[in-house]
N, C-alpha and C positions, 0 to 999 in steps of 0.2 A: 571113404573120406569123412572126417570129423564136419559136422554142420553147425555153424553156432544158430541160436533161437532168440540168442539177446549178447548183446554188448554194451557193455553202459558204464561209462567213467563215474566213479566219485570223487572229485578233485581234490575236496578236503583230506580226505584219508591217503589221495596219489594209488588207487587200488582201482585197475580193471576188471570187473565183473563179468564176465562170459559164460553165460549156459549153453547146453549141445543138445542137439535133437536126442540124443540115447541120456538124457535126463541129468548128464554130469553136470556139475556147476564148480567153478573155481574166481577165487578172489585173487587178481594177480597181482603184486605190487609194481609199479614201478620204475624202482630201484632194481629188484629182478626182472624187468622186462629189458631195462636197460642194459644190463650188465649181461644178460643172453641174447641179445636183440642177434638176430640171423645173419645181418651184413658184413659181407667181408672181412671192414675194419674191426670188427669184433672177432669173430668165427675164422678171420682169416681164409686161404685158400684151401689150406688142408689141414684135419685136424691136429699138427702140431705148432700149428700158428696161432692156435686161439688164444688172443688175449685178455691178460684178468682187469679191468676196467677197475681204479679206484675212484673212490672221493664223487659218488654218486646217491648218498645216502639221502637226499632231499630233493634229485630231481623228480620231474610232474611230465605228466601228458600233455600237450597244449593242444593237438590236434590228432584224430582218429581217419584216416584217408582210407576211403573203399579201393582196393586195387580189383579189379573185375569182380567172379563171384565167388573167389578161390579164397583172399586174403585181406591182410589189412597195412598199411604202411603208419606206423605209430609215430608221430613229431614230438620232440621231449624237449624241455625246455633249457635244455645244454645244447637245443638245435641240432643234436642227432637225428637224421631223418632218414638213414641209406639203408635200414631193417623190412626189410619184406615179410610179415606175418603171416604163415596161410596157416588155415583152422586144421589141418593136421599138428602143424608148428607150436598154437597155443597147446591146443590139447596134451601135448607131448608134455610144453612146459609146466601145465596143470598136474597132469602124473607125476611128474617126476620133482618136484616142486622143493618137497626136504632135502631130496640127495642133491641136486645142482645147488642147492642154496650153499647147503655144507659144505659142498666143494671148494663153493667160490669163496667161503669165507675161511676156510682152509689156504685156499690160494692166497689169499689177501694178507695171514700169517706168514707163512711161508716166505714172502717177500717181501717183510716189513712193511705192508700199504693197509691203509683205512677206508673206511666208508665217508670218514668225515673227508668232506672240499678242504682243497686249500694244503 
């Protein structure tokens, strides 16, 4: 299991910084935490329920909630809160970071939707 050694919001930027005990460090935005966030309403129940989330391109973190010592539950300021992050979950999203990005903004073509709100 991934361990983080630091967690630390920069608001201004809307960018989660997490480093891991095996030395990786990743800058997570967001807008991609948001739009991968693990819960249901996102991820749905089986992988062909996931959905692609537009009109997210300025939300923010408001809040970082400890879930035991496994994870994190992320509060974003679209009041999305139902995402359970455990440090396998970030690490995953740290790796894989270009290719889900491109997917999702693949997806977001695809079905004529934006990053811009509204």
């Amino acid at each position: 299991m991934a361990v983080p050694t630091e967690i630390r919001l920069d608001r201004a930027t809307r960018v989660l910084h997490v480093s891991f005990d095996d030395g990786t460090q990743y800058a997570l935005p967001a807008e991609y935490l948001r739009v991968e966030s693990p819960s249901a309403e996102v991820q749905g129940h089986n992988p062909g329920q996931k959905q692609t989330v537009a009109g997210r391109r300025h939300v923010g973190i408001i809040a970082i909630e400890p879930v035991g010592h496994y994870a994190v539950r992320l509060v974003f300021d679209d009041l999305h809160d139902s995402g359970i992050f455990s440090w396998d979950y970030l690490a995953e999203l740290g790796r894989e970071q270009d290719k889900r990005w491109a997917g999702y903004l693949d997806a977001l073509a695809s079905r004529g939707l934006s990053r811009e709100p509204g």
